[in-house]
C-alpha positions as CSV (number, residue, x, y, z in Angstrom):
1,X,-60.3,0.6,17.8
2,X,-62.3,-0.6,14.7
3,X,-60.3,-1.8,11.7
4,X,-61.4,1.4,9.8
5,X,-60.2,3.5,12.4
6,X,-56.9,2.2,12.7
7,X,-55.7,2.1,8.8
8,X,-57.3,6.1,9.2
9,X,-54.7,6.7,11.7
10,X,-52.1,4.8,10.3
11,X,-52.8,7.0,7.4
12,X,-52.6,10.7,9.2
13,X,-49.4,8.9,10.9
14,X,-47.9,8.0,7.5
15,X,-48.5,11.6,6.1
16,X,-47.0,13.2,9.3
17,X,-43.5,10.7,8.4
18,X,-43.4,12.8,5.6
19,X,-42.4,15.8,6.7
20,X,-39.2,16.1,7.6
21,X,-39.9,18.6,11.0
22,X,-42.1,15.5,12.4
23,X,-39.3,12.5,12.2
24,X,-37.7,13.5,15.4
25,X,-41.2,14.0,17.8
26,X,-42.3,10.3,16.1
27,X,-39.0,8.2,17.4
28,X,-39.4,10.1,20.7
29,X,-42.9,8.9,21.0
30,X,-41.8,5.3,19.8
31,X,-43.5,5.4,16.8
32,X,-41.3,2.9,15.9
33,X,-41.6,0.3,18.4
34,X,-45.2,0.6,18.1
35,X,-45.7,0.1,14.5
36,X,-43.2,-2.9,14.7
37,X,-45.3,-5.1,17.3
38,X,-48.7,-3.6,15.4
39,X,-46.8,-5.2,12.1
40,X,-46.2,-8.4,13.7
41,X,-49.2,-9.2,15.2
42,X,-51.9,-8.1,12.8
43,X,-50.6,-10.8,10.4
44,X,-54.2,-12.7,11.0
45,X,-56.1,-9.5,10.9
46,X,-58.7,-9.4,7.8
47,X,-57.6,-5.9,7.1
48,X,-53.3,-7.1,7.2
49,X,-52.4,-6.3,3.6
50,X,-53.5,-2.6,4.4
51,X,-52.2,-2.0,7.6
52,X,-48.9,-3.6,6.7
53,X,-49.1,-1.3,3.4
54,X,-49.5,2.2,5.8
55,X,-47.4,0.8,8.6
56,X,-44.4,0.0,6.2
57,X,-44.4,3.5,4.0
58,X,-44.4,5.1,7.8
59,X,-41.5,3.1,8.3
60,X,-39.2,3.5,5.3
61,X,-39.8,7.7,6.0
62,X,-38.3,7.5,9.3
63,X,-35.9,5.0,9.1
64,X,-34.4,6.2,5.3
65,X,-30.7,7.9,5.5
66,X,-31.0,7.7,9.3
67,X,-29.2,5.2,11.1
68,X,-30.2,6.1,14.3
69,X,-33.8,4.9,13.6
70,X,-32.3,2.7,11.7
71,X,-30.9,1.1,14.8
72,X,-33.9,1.6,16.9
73,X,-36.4,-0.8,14.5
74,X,-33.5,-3.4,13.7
75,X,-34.0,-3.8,18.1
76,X,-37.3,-3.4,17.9
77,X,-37.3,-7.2,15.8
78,X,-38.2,-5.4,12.3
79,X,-35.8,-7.3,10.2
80,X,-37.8,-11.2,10.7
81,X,-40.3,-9.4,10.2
82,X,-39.4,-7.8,6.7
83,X,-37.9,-11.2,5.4
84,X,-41.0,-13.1,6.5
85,X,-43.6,-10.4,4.4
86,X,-40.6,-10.6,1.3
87,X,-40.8,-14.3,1.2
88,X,-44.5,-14.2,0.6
89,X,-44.2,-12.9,-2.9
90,X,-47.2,-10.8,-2.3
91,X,-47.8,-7.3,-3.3
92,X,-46.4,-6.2,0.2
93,X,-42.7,-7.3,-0.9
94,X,-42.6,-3.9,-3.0
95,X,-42.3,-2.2,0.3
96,X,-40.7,-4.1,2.3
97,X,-37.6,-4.8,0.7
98,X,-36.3,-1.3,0.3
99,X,-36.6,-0.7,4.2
100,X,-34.3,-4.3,4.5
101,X,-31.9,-3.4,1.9
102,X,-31.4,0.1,3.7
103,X,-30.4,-1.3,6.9
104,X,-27.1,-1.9,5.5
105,X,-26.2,1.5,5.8
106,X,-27.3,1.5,9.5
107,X,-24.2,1.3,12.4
108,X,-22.7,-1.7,14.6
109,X,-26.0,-2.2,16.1
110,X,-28.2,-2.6,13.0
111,X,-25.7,-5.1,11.1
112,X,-25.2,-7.0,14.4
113,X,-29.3,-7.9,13.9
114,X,-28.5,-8.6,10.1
115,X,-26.0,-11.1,11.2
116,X,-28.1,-12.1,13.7
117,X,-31.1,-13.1,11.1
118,X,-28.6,-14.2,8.3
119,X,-29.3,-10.7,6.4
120,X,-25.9,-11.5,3.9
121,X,-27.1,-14.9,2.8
122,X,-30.8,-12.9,2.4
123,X,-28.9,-10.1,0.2
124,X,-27.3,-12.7,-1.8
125,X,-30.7,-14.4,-2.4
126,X,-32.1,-11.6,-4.0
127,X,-29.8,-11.8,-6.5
128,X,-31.8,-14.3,-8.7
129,X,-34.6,-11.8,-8.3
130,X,-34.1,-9.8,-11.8
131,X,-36.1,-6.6,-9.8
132,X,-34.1,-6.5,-6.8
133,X,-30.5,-7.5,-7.6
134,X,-29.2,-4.0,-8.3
135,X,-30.4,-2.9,-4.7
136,X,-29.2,-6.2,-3.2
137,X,-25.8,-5.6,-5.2
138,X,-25.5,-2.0,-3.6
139,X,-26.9,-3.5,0.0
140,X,-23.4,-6.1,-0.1
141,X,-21.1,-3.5,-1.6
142,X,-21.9,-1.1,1.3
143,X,-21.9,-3.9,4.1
144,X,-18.6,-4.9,2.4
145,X,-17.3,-1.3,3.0
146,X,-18.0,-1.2,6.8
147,X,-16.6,-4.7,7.4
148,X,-14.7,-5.8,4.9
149,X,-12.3,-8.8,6.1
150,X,-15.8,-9.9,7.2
151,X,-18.3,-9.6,4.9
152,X,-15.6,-11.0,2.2
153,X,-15.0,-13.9,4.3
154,X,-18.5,-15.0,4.2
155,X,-18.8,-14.1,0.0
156,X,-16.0,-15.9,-0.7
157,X,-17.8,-19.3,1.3
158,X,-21.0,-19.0,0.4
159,X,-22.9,-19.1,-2.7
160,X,-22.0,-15.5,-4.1
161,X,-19.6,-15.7,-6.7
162,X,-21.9,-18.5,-8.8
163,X,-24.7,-15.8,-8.0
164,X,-23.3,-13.0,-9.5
165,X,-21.7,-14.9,-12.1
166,X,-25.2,-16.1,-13.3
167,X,-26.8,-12.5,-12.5
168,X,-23.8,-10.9,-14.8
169,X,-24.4,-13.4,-17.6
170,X,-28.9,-13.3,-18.0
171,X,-29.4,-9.9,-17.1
172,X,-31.5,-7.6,-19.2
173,X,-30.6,-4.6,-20.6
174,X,-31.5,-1.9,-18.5
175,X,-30.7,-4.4,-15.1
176,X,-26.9,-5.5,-16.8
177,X,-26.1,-1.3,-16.9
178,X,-27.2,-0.8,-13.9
179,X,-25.4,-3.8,-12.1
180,X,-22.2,-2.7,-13.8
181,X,-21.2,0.3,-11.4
182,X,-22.1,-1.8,-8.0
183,X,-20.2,-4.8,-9.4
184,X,-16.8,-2.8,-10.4
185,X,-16.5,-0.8,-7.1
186,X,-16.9,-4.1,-5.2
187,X,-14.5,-6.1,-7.0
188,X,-11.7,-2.9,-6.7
189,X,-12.5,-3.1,-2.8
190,X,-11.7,-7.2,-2.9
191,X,-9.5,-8.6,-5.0
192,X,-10.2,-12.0,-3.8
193,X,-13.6,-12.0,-4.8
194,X,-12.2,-10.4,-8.3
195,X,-10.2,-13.1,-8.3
196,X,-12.7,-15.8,-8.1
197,X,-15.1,-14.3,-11.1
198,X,-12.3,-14.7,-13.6
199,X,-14.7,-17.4,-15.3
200,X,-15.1,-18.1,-18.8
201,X,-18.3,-17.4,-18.8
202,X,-18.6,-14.3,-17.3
203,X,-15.3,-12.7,-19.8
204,X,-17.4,-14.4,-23.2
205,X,-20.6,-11.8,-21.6
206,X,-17.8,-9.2,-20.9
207,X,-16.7,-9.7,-24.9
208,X,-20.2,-9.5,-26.1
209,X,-20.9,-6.4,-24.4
210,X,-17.8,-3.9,-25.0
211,X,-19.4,-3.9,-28.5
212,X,-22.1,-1.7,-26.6
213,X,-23.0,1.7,-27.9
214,X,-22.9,3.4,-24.7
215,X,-19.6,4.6,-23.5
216,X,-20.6,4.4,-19.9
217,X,-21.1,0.4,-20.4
218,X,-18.1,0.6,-22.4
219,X,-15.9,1.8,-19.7
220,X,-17.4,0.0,-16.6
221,X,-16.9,-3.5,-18.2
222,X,-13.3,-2.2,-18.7
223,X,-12.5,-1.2,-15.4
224,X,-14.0,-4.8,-14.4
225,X,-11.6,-6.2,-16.9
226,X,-8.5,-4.6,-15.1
227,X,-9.9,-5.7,-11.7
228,X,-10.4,-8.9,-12.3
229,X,-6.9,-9.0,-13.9
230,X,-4.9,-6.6,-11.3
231,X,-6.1,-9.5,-8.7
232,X,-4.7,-12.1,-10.9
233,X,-1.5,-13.9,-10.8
234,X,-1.5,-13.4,-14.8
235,X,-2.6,-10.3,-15.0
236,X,-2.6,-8.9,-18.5
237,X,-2.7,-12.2,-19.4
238,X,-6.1,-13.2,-18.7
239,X,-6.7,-10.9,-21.8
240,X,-5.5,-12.5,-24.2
241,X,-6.2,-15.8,-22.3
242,X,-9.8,-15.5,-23.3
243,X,-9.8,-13.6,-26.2
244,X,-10.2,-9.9,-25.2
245,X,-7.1,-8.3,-26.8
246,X,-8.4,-7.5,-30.3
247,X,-11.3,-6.1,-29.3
248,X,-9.7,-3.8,-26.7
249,X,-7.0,-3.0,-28.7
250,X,-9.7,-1.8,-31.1
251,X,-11.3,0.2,-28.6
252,X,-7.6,1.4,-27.6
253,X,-7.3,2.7,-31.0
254,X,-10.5,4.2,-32.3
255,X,-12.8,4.5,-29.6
256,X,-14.4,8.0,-29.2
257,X,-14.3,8.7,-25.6
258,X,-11.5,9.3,-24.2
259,X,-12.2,7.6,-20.9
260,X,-12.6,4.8,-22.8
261,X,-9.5,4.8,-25.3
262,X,-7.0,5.6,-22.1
263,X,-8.7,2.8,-20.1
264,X,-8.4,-0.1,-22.9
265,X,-4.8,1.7,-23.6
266,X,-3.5,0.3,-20.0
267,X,-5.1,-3.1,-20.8
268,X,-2.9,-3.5,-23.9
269,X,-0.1,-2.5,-22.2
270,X,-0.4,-4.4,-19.6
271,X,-0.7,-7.1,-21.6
272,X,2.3,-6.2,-23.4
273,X,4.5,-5.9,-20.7
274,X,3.0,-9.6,-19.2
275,X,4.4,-11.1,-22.5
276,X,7.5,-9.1,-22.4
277,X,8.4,-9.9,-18.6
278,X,7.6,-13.5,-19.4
279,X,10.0,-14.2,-22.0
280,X,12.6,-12.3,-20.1
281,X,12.1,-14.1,-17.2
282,X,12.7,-17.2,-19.2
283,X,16.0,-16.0,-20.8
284,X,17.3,-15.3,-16.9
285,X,16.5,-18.6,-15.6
286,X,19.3,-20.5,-18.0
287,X,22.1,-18.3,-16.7
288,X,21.3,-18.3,-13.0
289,X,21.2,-21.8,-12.9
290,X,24.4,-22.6,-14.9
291,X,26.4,-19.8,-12.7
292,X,25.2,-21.3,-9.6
293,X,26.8,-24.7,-10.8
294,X,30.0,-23.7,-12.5
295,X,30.9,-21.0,-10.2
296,X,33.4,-22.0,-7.6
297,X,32.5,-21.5,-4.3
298,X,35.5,-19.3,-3.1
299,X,34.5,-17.0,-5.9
300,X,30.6,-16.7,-4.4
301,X,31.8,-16.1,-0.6
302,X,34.2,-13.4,-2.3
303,X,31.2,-11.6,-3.4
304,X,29.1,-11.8,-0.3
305,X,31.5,-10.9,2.1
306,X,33.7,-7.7,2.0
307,X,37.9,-8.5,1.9
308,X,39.8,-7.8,5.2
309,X,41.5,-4.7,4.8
310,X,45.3,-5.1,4.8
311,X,46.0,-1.4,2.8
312,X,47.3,-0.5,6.3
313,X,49.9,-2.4,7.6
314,X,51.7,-2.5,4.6
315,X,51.5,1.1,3.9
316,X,53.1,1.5,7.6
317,X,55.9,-0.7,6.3
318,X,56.9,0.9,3.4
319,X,56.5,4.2,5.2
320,X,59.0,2.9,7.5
321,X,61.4,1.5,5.0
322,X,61.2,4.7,3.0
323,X,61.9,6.5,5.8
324,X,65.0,5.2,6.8
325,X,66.8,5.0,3.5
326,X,66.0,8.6,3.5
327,X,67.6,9.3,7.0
328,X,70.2,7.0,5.7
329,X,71.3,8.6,2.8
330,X,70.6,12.4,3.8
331,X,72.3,11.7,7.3
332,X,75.3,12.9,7.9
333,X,76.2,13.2,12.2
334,X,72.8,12.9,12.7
335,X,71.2,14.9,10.5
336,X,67.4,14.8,10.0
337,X,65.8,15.0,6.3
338,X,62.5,17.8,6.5
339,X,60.1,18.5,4.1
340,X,60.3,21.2,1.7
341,X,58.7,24.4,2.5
342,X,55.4,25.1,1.1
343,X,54.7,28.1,-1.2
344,X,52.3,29.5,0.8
345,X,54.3,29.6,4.1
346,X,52.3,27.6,6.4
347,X,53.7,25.7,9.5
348,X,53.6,22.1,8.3
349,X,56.8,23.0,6.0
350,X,58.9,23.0,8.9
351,X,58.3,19.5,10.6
352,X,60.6,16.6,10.7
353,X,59.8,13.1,9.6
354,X,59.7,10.1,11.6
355,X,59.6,6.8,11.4
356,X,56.3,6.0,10.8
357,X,55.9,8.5,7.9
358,X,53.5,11.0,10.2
359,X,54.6,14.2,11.4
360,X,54.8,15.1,14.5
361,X,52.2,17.3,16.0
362,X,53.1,20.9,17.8
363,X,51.4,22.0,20.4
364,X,51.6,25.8,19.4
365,X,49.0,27.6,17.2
366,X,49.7,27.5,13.6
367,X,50.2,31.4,13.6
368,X,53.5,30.7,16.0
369,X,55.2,28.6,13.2
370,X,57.5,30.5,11.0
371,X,60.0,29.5,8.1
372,X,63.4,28.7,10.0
373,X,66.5,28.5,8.2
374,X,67.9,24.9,7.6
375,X,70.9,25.8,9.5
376,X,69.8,27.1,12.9
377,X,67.5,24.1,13.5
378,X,69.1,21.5,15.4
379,X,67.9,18.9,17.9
380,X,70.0,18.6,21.4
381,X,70.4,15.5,23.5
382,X,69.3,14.4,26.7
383,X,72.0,15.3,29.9
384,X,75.0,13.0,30.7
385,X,73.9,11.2,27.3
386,X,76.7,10.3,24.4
387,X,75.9,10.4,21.2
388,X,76.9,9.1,18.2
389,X,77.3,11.0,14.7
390,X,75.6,8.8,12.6
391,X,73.2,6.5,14.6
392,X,69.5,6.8,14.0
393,X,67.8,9.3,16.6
394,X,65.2,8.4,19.2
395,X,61.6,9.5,19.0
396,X,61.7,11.7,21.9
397,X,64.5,13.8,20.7
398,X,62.8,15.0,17.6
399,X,59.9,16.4,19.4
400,X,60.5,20.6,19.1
401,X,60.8,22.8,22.0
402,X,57.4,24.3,22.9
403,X,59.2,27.7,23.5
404,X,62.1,28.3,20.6
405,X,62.1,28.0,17.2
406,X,65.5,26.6,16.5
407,X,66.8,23.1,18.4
408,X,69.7,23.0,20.4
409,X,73.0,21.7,19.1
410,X,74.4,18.2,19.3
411,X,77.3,17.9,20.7
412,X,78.4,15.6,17.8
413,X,77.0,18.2,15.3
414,X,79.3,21.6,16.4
415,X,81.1,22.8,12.9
């Protein structure tokens, strides 16, 4: 086929890439595959620049917001193709590098080739180029997204953070708004590469620009601020550090967004509390270190480890004790001292006391229990057993009978 009659098709296949009904019939026919070996070898055609300008418009419609196709031209080999035509500086750079930035967005497959053909060190390249570096910005925020522990490896090694440092600080006007949204979503996904732009340089642009007039600007180089601080060992300090504070208490104050006012508001504060905390922090260090040298030791295992408890022995004791003066005193023959009778009537009022200060248990339900008259209970010993008027009595003969509600009489006890 002539020369004339191939850009005249590439053309017709161009327009068909257009239309969204034709994108799926074209990868099925390997349009893609195609166009990439065409693209590759015609580079000593006389007619390149032309057929690389239809061939790469063809490919930007089918392989934008798809990653599928996406996929499909990074195996086809389109990506060392892209970054040779880019490094060319021609005219044909225009087109090419939005198909390469795009394939950031494509799956596993497609970044696997970016990795393949250094495509991170390629994005962070085109970050000198004052055209490109918003679109290369965006390409590394997204990659950052997918793979994160990474991608931020690889930033933190290589030459990004003098990169963007240098784009931040000689960026025009339009390019500097722009890169402000990329740039402040990134550094909230990765603190450590917030942490490694807090550079003088970069906070003496950030001062010169919150005098902007756009509230927008305003608030993005704020919410940079608080990244870069949040990351920070110092936090709010970093403020004042570099001479931030006035002019976002200013804007804290007087500000006429709101955004804007509540944003600086929770810089200042921050900053506020930094101070405070530090100074408190220094009044605590004095005491903890004189009370760890004067305290006695006995003192510091007291508080560590909970006391024995001992409440219960001795209460048994003095149960005991109590006890037996009682029996002691109230004894006469034998006689056992009970508890006074509840108001109420219920069955506990009728139970002796022993020696351990407990009483004893019946087996009967409560209902059974009634008040008995003082006189009529009385506790009988064991057969062919003597007893003693007087003497203390044994456990077992103060257990009640299951089946009567009086005790029977001690022989030592008859009036």
């Amino acid at each position: 086929m002539s020369p004339n009659h191939q850009i005249t098709m590439l053309k017709f296949i161009k327009n068909l890439s257009m239309l969204s009904t034709t994108l799926d019939s074209l990868q099925n026919s390997n349009a893609i595959d195609v166009l990439t070996d065409l693209l590759r070898n015609s580079t000593k055609e006389a007619h390149y620049r032309e057929i690389s300008n239809q061939i790469l418009n063809t490919i930007y419609n089918l392989c934008r917001l798809n990653k599928s196709r996406q996929e499909d031209a990074a195996l086809n080999g389109i990506i060392p193709v892209l970054q040779r035509i880019i490094k060319t500086k021609g005219p044909l750079k225009e087109f090419a590098l939005p198909v390469l930035c795009d394939m950031a967005n494509s799956g596993k497959v497609g970044r696997r080739e970016l990795w393949r053909n250094k495509g991170l060190t390629f994005y962070i390249s085109l970050l000198s180029d004052e055209f490109w570096q918003v679109t290369a910005l965006d390409a590394i925020f997204i990659w950052l997204q997918e793979e994160t522990a990474k991608v931020e490896e690889q930033l933190l090694e290589s030459s990004f953070t003098s990169g963007i440092i240098k784009c931040f600080t000689t960026a025009k006007a339009n390019a500097f708004e722009n890169l402000l949204e990329p740039l402040q979503k990134l550094l909230r996904l990765s603190p450590p590469i917030a942490l490694s732009l807090a550079n003088p340089n970069l906070f003496h642009r950030l001062l010169q620009k919150l005098q902007s007039n756009k509230a927008v600007v305003r608030l993005n180089l704020l919410r940079i601020i608080r990244s870069i601080c949040d990351a920070s060992e110092e936090q709010g300090a970093l403020i004042g550090r570099y001479g931030l504070l006035e002019v976002i208490q200013r804007l804290a104050n007087n500000d006429g967004a709101v955004l804007v006012r509540n944003m600086a508001g929770e810089l200042v504060k921050s900053c506020e509390m930094n101070d405070m905390l530090g100074l408190s922090g220094s009044r605590r260090r004095a005491p903890r270190r004189s009370s760890s040298s004067t305290t006695p030791p006995g003192l510091l295992t007291g508080y560590s480890t909970p006391t024995t408890p001992t409440n219960t022995r001795s209460s048994q004791v003095t149960n005991y004790s109590f006890d037996k003066d009682m029996r002691q005193r109230s004894g006469i023959n034998g006689a056992i001292p009970y508890r006074p009778a509840s108001r109420d009537g219920n069955g506990s009022s009728g139970l002796p006391m022993i020696a351990n200060g407990s009483a004893v248990k019946s087996r009967l339900p409560r209902t059974t229990f009634a008040r008995v008259p003082r006189q009529q209970v009385i506790l009988s010993p064991k057969k062919n057993e003597n007893t003693i008027p007087g003497n203390e009595l044994s456990e077992s003969a103060l257990v009640p009978t299951p089946n009567s509600r009086r005790r029977r009489r001690i022989s030592g006890d008859i009036r």
